[in-house]
N, C-alpha and C positions, 0 to 999 in steps of 0.2 A: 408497540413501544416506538417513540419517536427514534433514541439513537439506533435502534435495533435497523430502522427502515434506511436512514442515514446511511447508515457503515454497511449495508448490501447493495445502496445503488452507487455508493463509495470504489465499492472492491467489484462491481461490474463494469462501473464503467474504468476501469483500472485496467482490468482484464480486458475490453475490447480496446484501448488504447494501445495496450502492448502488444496484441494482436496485426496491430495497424504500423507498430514500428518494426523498422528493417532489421536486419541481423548487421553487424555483430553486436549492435545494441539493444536490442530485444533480451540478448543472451548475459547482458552486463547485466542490465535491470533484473533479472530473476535471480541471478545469483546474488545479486547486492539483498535483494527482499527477501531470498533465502536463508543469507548467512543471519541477518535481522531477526527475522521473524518465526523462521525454521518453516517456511512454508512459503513459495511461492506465487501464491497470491496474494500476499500481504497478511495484516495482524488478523485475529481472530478477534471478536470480542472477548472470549473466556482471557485470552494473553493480553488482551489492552486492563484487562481488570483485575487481574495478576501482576502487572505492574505497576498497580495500585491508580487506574484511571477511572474516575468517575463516569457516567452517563453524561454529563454534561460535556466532561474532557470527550469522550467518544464522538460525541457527536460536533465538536468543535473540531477534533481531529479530523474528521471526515470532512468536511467543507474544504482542507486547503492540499492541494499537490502534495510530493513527496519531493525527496531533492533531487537539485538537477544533476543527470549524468547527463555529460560527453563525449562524443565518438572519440577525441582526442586521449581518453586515460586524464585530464585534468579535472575529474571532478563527478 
């Protein structure tokens, strides 16, 4: 399935990015995606369809970043 394919090279390449970012930003990012999503790597499908998003929403999800955080605590 299309979003199925989406939403895994979504949340890979999510997970080598944050890989790639330094601390103590690294560390922002996974707790902002944790307290969210209750998982660390970001949403699940099963939890994007539980919050009542369609296949389309998922996979429209999937195409764009998540928001911006700052080394600063501004955002």
């Amino acid at each position: 399935m299309i979003a199925r394919a989406v939403h895994a090279e979504r949340t890979r390449l999510a997970a080598t990015f944050k890989e790639l970012t330094p601390e103590p930003l690294r560390s922002r990012i996974r707790s902002r995606t944790l307290a969210i999503y209750g998982n660390s790597n970001g949403p699940t499908i099963e939890g994007l369809q539980a919050r009542g998003n369609s296949w389309d929403d998922i996979i429209d999800s999937a195409t764009r970043p998540g928001p911006r955080i700052s080394f600063d605590g501004g955002g």
